[in-house]
C-alpha positions in Angstrom: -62.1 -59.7 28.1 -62.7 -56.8 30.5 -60.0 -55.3 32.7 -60.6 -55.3 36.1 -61.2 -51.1 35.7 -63.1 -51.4 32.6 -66.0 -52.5 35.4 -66.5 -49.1 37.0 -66.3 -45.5 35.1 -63.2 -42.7 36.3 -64.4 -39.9 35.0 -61.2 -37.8 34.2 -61.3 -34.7 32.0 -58.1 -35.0 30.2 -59.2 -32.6 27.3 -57.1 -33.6 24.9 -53.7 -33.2 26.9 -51.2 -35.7 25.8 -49.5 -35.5 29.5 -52.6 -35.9 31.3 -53.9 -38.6 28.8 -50.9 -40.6 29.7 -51.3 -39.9 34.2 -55.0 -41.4 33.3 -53.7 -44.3 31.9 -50.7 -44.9 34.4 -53.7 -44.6 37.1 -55.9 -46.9 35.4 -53.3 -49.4 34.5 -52.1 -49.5 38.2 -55.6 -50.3 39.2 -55.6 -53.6 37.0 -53.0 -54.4 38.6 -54.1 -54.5 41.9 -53.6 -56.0 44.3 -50.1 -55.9 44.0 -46.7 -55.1 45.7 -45.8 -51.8 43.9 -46.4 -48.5 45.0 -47.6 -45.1 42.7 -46.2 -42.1 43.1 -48.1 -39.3 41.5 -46.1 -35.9 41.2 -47.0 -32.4 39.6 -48.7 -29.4 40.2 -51.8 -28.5 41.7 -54.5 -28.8 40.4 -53.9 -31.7 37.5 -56.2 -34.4 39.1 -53.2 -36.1 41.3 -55.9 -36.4 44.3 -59.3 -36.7 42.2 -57.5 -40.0 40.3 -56.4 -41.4 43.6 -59.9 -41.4 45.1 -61.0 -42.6 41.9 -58.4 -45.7 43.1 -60.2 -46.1 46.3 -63.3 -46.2 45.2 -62.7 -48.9 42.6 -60.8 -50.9 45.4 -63.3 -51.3 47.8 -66.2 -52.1 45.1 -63.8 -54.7 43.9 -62.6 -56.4 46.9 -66.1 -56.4 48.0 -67.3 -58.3 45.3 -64.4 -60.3 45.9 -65.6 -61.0 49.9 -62.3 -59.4 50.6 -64.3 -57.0 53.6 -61.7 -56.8 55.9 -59.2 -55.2 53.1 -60.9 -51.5 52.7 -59.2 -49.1 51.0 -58.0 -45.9 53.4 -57.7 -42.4 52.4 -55.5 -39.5 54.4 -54.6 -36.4 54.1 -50.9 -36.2 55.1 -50.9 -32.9 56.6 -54.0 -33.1 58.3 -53.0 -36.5 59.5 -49.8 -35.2 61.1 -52.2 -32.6 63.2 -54.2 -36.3 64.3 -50.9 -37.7 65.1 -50.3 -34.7 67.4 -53.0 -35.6 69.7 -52.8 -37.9 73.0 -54.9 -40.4 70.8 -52.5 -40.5 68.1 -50.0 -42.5 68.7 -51.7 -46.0 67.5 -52.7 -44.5 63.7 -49.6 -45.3 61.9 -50.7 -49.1 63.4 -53.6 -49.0 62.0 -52.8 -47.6 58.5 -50.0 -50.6 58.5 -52.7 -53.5 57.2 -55.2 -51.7 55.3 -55.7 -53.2 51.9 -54.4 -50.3 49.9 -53.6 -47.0 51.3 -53.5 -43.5 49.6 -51.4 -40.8 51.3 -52.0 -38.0 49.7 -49.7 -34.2 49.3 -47.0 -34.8 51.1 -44.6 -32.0 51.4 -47.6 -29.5 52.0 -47.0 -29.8 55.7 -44.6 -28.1 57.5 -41.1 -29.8 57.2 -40.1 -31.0 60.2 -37.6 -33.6 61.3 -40.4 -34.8 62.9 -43.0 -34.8 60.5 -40.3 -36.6 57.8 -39.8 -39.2 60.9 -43.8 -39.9 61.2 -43.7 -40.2 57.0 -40.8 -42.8 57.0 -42.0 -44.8 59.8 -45.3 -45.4 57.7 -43.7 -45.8 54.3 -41.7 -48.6 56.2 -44.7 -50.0 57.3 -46.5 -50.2 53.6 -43.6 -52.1 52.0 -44.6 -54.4 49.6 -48.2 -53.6 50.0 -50.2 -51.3 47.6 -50.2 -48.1 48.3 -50.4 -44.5 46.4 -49.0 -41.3 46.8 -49.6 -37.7 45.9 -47.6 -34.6 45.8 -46.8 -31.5 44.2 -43.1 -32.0 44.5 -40.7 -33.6 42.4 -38.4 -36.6 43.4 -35.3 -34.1 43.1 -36.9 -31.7 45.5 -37.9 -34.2 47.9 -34.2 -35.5 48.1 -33.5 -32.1 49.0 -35.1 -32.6 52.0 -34.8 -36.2 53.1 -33.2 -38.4 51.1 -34.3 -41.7 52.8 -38.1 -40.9 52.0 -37.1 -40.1 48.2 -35.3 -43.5 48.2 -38.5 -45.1 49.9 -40.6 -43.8 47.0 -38.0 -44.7 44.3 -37.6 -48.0 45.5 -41.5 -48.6 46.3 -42.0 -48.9 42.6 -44.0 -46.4 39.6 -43.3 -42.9 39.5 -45.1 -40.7 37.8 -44.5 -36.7 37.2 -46.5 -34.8 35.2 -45.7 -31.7 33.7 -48.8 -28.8 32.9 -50.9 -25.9 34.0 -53.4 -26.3 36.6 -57.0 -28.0 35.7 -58.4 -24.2 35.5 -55.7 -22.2 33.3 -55.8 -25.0 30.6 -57.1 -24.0 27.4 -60.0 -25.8 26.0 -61.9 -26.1 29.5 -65.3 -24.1 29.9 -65.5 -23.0 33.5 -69.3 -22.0 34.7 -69.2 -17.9 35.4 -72.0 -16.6 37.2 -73.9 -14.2 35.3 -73.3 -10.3 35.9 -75.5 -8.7 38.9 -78.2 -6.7 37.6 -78.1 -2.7 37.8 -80.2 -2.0 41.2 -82.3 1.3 41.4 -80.8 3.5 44.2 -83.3 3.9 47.2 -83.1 6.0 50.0 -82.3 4.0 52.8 -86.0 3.4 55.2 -84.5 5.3 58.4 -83.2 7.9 56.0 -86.2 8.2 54.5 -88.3 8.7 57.2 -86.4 11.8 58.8 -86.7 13.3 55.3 -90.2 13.0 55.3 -90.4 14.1 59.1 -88.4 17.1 58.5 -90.6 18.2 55.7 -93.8 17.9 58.1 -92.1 20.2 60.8 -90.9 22.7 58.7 -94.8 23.0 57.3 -95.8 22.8 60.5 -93.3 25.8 61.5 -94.6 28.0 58.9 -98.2 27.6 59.5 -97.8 29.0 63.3 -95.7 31.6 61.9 -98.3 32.7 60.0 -100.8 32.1 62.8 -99.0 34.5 64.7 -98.0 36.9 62.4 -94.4 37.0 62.8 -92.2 38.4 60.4 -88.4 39.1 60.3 
């Protein structure tokens, strides 16, 4: 019997790394279970996959629940900070609304943006609004350092169900992972630059011209 995942491919190079071999299968085990009332949490540092696994979750979603005539439930897809700079606008106002019903919703790096109490109100009042409905989150910062900050939203996430941290390098300092380098420029012959060149060659012409009226007139120094 095949999972519900097992129907589309998420490519995810894990080369061999025991910690990112097991954020694959937390992702791909949370997509089985959709739909469902928990929430993911993804933490770690850039550049692990946190955002390329999530999108992964949005595209399975929507082939899914189309399959399942489940149109009106699309998956939805923001960046947080950039969605704060929507939010800022005069047209803003309804988005949080609109994000409330969507059939799973991925917020993704929060705590990139600017802190503010503001900013931490806008993140709240959405989190409030996704309770119990599946949605997935992304950031580079840990529970602990969130709580730092704003202790209600680290209780939110707690409380919303799965969190996952992972701890390693970024995707490009790993060992074991061939990144394309372009090859070296080839040596280029020096040239005279074209103006350049043609006031050399001009110069050479009126200083041959010079010394054949000097000889025409028979001048000497």
């Amino acid at each position: 019997m095949k999972y519900k995942a097992d129907y589309w491919d998420f490519k995810f190079a894990t080369c061999e790394c025991p910690e990112l071999e097991t954020l694959f299968k937390t992702v791909k085990n949370y997509a089985n279970s959709l739909p469902s009332e928990k929430w993911l949490t993804l933490t770690g540092a850039s550049g692990i996959g946190k955002t390329h696994l999530a999108r992964q979750l949005i595209k399975f979603w929507n082939k899914w629940h189309v399959l399942q005539n489940n149109r009106c439930q699309y998956a939805h897809f923001i960046e947080w900070a950039k969605f704060l700079d929507e939010m800022r606008t005069s047209f803003g106002s309804n988005k949080i609304k609109e994000l409330q019903d969507v059939g799973l919703l991925v917020i993704d790096d929060i705590g990139a943006e600017n802190i503010t109490d503001w900013a931490s109100e806008k993140l709240l009042i959405l989190l409030n609004a996704r309770r119990k409905k599946p949605t997935v989150i992304t950031t580079n910062l840990r529970i602990n350092e969130i709580n730092e900050t704003n202790t209600r939203i680290a209780s939110r996430l707690i409380d919303g169900g799965l969190i996952k941290n992972t701890i390693t390098g970024n995707f490009n300092n790993r060992t074991g992972v061939n990144i394309p380098q372009l090859p070296p420029p080839e040596p280029q012959q020096a040239t005279a630059e074209p103006e350049l060149a043609d006031l050399t060659q001009l110069s050479g012409k009126l200083l041959e011209l010079a010394k054949s009226i000097e000889k025409k007139l028979n001048v000497t120094h």
